[in-house]
C-alpha positions as CSV (number, residue, x, y, z in Angstrom):
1,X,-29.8,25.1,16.9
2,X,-27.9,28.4,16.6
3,X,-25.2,28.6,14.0
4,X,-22.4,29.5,16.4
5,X,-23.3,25.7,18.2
6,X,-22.1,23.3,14.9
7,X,-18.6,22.5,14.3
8,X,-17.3,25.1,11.7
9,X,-15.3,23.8,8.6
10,X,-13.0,25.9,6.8
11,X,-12.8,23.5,3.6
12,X,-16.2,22.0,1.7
13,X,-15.8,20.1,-1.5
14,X,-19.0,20.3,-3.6
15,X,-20.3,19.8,-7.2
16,X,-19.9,16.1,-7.1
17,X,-21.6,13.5,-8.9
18,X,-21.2,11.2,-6.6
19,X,-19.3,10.9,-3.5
20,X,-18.1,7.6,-2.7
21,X,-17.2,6.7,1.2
22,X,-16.0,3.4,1.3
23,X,-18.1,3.2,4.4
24,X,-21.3,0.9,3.2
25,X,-22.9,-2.3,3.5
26,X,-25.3,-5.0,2.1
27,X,-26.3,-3.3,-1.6
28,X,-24.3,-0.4,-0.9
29,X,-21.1,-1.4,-0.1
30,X,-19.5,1.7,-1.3
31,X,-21.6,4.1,1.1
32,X,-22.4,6.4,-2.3
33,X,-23.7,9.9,-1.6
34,X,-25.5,11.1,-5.0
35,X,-24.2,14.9,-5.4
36,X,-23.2,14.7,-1.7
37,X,-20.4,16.8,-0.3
38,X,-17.5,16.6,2.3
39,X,-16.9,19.2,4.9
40,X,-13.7,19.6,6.3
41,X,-11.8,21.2,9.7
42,X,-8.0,21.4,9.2
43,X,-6.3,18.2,8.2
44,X,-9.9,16.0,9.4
45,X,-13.1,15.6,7.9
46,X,-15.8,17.0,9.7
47,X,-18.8,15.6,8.1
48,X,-20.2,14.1,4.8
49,X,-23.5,13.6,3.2
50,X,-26.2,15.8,1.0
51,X,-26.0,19.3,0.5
52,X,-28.7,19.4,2.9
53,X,-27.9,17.3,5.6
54,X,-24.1,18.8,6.1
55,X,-26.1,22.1,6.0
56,X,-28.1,21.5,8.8
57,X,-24.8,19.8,10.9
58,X,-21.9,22.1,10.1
59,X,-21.3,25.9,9.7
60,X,-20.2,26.0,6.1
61,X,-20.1,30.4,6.5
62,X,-16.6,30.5,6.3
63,X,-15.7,27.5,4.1
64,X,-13.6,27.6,1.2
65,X,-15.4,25.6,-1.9
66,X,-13.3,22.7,-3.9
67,X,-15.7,22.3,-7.1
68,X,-15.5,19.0,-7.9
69,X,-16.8,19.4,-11.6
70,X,-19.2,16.9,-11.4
71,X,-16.8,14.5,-11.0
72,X,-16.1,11.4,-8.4
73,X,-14.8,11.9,-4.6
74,X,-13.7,8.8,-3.0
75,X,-10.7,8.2,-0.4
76,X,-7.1,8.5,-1.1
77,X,-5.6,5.0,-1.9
78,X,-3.6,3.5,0.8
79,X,-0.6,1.4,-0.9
80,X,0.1,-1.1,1.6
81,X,3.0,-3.2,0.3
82,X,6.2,-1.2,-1.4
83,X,9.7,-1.6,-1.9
84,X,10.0,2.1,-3.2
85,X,13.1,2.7,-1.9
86,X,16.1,1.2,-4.0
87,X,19.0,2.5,-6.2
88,X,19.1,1.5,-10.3
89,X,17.6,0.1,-12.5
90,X,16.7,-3.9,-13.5
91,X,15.0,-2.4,-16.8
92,X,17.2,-5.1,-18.9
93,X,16.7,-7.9,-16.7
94,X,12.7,-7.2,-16.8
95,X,13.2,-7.1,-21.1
96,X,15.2,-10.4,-21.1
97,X,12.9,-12.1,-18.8
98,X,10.1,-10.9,-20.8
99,X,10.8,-11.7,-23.8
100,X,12.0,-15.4,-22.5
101,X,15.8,-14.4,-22.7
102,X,16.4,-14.7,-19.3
103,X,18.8,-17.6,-18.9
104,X,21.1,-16.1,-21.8
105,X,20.8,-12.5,-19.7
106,X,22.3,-14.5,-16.1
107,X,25.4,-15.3,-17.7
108,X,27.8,-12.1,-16.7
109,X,24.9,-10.5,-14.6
110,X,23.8,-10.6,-11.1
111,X,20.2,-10.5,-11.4
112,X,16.5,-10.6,-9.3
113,X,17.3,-9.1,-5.8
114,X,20.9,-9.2,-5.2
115,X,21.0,-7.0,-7.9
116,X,19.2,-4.4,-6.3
117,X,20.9,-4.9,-3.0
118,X,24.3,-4.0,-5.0
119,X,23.0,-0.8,-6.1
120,X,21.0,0.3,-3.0
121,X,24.1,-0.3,-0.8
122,X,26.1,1.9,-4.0
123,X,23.9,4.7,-3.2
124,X,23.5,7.8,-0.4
125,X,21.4,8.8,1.5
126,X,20.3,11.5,-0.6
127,X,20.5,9.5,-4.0
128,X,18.3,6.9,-2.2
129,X,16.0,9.7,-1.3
130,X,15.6,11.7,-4.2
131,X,15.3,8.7,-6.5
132,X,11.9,7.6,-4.4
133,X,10.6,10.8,-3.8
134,X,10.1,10.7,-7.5
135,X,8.4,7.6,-7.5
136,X,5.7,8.2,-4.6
137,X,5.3,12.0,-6.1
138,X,4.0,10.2,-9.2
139,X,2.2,7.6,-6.8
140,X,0.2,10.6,-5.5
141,X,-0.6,12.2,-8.4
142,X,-2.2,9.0,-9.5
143,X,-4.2,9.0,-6.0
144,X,-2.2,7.7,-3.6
145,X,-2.4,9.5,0.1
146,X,-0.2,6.6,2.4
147,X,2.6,4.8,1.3
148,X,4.2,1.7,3.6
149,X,8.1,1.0,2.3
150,X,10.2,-1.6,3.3
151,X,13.8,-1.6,3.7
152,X,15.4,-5.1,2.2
153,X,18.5,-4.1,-0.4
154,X,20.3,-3.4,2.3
155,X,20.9,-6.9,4.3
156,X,23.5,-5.5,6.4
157,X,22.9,-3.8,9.5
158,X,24.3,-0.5,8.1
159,X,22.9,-0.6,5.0
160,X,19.7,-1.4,6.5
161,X,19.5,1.6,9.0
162,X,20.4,3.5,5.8
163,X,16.8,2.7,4.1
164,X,15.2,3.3,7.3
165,X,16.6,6.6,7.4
166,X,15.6,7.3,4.0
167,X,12.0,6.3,4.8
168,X,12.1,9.1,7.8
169,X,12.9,11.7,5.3
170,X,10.7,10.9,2.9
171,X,8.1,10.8,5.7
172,X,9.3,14.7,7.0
173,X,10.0,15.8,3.8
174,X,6.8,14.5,1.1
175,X,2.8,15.0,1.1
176,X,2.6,11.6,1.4
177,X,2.3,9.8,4.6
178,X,5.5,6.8,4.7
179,X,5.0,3.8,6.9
180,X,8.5,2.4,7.2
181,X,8.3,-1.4,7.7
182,X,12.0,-3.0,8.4
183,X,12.4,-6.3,5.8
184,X,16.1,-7.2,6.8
185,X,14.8,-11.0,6.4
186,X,14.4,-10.3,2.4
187,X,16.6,-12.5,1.3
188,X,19.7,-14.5,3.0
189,X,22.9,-12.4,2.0
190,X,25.5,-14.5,-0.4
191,X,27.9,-16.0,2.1
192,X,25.8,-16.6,4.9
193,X,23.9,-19.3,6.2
194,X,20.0,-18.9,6.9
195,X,20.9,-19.2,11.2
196,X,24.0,-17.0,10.5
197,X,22.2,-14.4,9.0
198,X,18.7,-14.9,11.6
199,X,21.2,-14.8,14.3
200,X,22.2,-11.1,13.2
201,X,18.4,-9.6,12.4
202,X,17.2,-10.5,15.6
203,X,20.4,-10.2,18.0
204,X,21.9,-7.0,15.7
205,X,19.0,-5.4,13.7
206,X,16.3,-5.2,15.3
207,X,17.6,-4.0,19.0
208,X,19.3,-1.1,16.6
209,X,16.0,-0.3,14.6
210,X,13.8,-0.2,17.4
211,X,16.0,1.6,19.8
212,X,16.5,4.8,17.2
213,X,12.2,4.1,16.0
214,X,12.7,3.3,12.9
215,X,10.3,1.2,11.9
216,X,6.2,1.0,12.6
217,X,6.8,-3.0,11.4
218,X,9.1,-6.0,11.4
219,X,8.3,-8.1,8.0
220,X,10.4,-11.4,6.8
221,X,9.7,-13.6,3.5
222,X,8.7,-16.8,4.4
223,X,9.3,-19.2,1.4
224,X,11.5,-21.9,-0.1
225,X,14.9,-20.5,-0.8
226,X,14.4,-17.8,1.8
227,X,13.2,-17.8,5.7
228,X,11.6,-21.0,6.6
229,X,8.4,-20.7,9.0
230,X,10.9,-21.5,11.9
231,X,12.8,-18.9,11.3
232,X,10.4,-16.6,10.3
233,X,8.7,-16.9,14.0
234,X,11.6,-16.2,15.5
235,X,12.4,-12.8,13.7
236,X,8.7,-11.8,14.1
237,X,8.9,-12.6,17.6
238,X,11.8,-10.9,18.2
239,X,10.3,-7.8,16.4
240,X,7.6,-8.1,18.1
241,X,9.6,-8.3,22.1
242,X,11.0,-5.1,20.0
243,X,7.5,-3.4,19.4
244,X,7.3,-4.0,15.7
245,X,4.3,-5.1,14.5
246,X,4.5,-8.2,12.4
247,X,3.9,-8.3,8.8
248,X,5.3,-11.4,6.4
249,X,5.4,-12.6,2.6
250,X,3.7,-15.7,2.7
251,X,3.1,-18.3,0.5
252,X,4.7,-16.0,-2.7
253,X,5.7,-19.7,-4.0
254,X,5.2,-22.5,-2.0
255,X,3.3,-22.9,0.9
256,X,5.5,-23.5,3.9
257,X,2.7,-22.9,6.5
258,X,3.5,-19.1,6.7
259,X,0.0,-18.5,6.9
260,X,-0.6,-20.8,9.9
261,X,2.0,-18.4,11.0
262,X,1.1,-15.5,10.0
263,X,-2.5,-16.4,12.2
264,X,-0.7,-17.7,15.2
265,X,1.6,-14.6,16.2
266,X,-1.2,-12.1,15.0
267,X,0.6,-10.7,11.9
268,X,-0.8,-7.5,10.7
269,X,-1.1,-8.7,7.1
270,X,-0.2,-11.7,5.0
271,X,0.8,-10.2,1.8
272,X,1.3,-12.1,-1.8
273,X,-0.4,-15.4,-0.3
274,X,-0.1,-17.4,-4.1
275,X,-0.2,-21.0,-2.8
276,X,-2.3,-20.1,0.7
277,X,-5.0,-23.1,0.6
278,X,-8.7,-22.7,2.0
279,X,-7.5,-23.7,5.3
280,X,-4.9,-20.9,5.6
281,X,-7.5,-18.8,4.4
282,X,-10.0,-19.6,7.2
283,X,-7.5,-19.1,9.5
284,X,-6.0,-15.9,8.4
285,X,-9.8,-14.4,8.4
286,X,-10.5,-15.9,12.1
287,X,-7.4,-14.2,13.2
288,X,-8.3,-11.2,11.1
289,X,-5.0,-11.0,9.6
290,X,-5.7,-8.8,6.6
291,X,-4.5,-10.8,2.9
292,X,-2.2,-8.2,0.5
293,X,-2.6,-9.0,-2.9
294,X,-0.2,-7.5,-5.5
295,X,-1.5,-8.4,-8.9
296,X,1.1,-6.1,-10.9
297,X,3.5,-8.2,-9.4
298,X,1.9,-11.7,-10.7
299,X,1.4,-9.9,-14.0
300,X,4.9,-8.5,-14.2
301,X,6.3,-11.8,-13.4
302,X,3.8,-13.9,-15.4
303,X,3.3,-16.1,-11.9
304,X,1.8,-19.1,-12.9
305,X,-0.5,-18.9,-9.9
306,X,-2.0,-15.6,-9.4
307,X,-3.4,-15.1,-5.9
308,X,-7.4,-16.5,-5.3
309,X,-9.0,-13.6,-4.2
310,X,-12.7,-14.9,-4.7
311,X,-11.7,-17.8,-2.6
312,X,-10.3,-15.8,0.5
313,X,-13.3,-13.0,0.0
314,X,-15.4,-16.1,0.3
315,X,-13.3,-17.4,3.2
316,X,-14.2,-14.5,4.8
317,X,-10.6,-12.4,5.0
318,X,-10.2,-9.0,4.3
319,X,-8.1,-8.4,2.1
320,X,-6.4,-5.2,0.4
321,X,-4.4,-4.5,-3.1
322,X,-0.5,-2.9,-3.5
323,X,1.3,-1.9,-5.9
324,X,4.5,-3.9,-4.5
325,X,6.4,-1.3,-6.6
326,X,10.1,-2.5,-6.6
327,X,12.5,-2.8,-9.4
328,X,10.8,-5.8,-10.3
329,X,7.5,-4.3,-10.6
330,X,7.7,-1.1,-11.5
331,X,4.1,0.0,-11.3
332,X,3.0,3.4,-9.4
333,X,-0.8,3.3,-9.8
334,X,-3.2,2.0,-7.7
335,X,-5.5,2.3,-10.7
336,X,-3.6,0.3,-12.6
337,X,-4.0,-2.4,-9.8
338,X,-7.5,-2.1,-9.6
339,X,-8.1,-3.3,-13.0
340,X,-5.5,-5.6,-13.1
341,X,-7.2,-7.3,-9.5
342,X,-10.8,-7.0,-11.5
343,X,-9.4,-9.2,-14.4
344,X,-7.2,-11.3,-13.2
345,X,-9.0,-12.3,-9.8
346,X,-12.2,-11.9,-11.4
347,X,-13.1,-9.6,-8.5
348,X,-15.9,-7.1,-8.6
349,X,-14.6,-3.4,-9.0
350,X,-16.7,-2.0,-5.4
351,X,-14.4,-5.2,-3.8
352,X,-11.1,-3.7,-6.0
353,X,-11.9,0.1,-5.1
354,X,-12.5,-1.4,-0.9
355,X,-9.5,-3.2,-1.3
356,X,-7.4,0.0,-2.3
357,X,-7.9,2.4,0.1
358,X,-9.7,0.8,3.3
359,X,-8.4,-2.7,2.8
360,X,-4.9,-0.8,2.8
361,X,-5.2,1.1,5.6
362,X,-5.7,-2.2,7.9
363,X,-3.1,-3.6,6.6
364,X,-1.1,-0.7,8.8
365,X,-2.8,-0.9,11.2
366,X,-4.3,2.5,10.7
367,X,-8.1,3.4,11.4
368,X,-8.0,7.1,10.9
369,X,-8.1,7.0,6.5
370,X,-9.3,4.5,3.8
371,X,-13.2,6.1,4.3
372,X,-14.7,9.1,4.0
373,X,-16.6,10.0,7.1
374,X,-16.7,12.3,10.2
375,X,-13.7,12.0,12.5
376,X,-11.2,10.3,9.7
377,X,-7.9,12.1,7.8
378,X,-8.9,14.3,4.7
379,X,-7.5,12.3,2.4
380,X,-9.6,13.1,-0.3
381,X,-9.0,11.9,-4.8
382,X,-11.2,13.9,-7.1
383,X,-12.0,11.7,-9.8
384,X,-12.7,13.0,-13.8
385,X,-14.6,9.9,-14.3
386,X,-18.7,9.0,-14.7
387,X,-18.2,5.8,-12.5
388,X,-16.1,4.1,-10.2
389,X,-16.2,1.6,-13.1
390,X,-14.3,3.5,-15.5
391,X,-11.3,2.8,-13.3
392,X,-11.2,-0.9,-14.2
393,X,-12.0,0.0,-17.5
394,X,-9.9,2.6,-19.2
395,X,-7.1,0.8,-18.7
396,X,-3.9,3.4,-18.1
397,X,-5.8,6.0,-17.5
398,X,-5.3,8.2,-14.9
399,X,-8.3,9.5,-13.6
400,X,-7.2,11.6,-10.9
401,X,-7.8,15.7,-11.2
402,X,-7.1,16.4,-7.5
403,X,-6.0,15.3,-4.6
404,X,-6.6,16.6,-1.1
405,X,-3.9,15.6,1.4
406,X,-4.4,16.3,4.9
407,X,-6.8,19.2,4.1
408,X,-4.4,20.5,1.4
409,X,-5.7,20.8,-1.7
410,X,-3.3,19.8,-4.8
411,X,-4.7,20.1,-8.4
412,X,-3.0,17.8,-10.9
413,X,-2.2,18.5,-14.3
414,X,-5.3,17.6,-16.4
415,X,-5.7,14.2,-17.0
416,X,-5.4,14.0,-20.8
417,X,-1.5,15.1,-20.2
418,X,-1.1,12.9,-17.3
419,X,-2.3,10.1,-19.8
């Protein structure tokens, strides 16, 4: 075939030890490409393999070279499950509750989220803006390409429209790619009723958040204390009449049947999932709802039932990891998560590493990113690391070098001052 007949890239990133694609199966469920390389056209990746093969597929004439270094090349990490957009600070409530000073720290404070609704409906636009463009800048330089945040310390309709906003900017304005997911049923607003305040999401909210587009997603937190399964449905159906895709926090505590739920309306993901049984598990993964797991959130709240991920992998779910980064866990690496999912879950790290970048991207809904292969986004991490191992094992470490966003290539500070 003649040159001028292959697709042309303008971008190949070469010198790797290993390319990893995320795209496998049976022995190899990783896809790993020894020394393989990744061509790329604009903001898409145009093919991936050996030297050799992309070669023979692809004109590589006029291709700008990213040297890898040797190191690793694996997807950018899709976070699935954030709160990043708040106003504050609960750094002394975290320290009391650590240290088992909690109940001494409630008297005179308002604490957990009310607290952050206080301060998020304190703040501006722009403060609300600037404060979590810090935060997912960090998240990216730790390998982080797509970020879902929800709204939820608002819990009024104004104050609510206020976080979606901020999510648009952040979306026009960062590397990153925001999903903005609409949470008004976060909590039950002090002076309300449960019906009082479900009457005003679904007959005030959601009209107002899908008519200005807002939102990709309508989510609610299904538990004792806050949305019962009742009126969960009805918020998620409402969202749903809206165009919002559903999403809900099942199970964080109790199990209330949110995951019977969550399989019945065809939620997009069932995230935290705590006290989900083997039943809700079976049906979650017959209605392919994916299962977010958030295990820097059981670790930052010492939950005294960490989420059974062997059990729903073996169930037969898919299932992906978050960061749930709120002021409650304050946590902006999906590294971090990785080996926290490894040891706590007892999960292998290929099912952690799956977990954190394609496992994420179904649980938005998106198929163009999580993998490395022809056709998907170039959302590309460059790894200084000998394995995919060492990210469950040097714990804190961040091993990123570079990240490519969209066909942009960003170096990072080294890694030793990222450290």
């Amino acid at each position: 075939m003649d040159g001028t007949d292959l697709p042309r890239a303008d971008l190949v990133v070469v010198n790797a030890g290993e390319v990893i694609t995320c795209r496998g199966s049976g022995d190899d469920p990783l896809g790993r490409i020894g020394h393989g390389v990744v061509a790329i056209c604009g903001e898409w990746i145009v093919d991936v393999g050996t030297a050799a093969e992309v070669a023979e597929r692809v004109d590589l004439s006029g291709a700008t070279p990213v040297d890898a270094g040797g190191g690793l090349v694996a997807p950018g990490f899709v976070d699935c499950h954030t709160h990043v957009v708040f106003a504050g600070s609960r750094v002394e409530e975290y320290a009391a509750a650590v240290s088992g000073q909690l109940q001494r720290f409630h008297a005179g404070h308002t604490t957990g989220i009310p607290a952050s609704v206080e301060m998020t409906r304190a703040a501006t636009v722009d403060e609300l803006t600037d404060a979590a463009a810090a935060r997912i800048e960090a998240m990216f330089a730790h390998g982080t390409t797509t970020v879902e945040s929800k709204t939820g310390y608002g819990l009024t309709p104004e104050d609510e429209l206020k976080m979606l906003e901020v999510n648009r900017r952040l979306d026009r304005e960062l590397r990153v790619d925001v999903v903005s997911t609409f949470l008004g049923a976060h909590a039950i607003p002090a002076g309300m009723s449960a019906k009082r305040y479900t009457d005003q999401i679904v007959g005030e909210m959601i009209p107002r958040v899908a008519e200005q587009r807002l939102a990709a997603f309508c989510d609610v937190y299904c538990d004792d204390g806050y949305f019962s399964a009742d009126d969960s449905r009805r918020i998620l159906e409402a969202g749903l009449d809206a165009g919002l895709a559903p999403k809900i926090h099942a199970d964080a505590y109790s199990d209330q049947g949110c995951a019977r739920l969550a399989a019945e309306i065809g939620a997009v993901s069932a995230d935290h999932l705590n006290h989900t049984g083997r039943e809700g598990m079976e049906l979650l993964a017959t209605a392919g709802v994916t299962g977010v797991l958030m295990p820097g959130l059981d670790f930052a709240v010492a939950h005294p039932r960490p989420s059974d991920a062997r059990a729903m992998l073996a169930a037969g779910m898919t299932i992906a990891l978050a960061t749930d980064l709120c002021p409650g866990c304050w946590l902006e690496s999906q590294q971090v998560v990785m080996a926290l999912a490894a040891r706590q879950y007892g999960i292998p790290a290929e099912d952690a590493l799956l977990a954190a970048t394609v496992g994420g991207a179904r649980a938005l809904a998106l198929d163009d990113r999580g993998v490395l292969a022809p056709g998907m986004l170039a959302d590309i991490q460059i790894w200084e690391a000998d394995s995919h191992l060492d990210l469950i094992y040097k714990l804190g470490r961040n091993a990123v070098k570079s990240v490519i966003k969209r066909g942009d290539v960003q170096v990072m500070e080294s890694v030793a001052a990222m450290t």
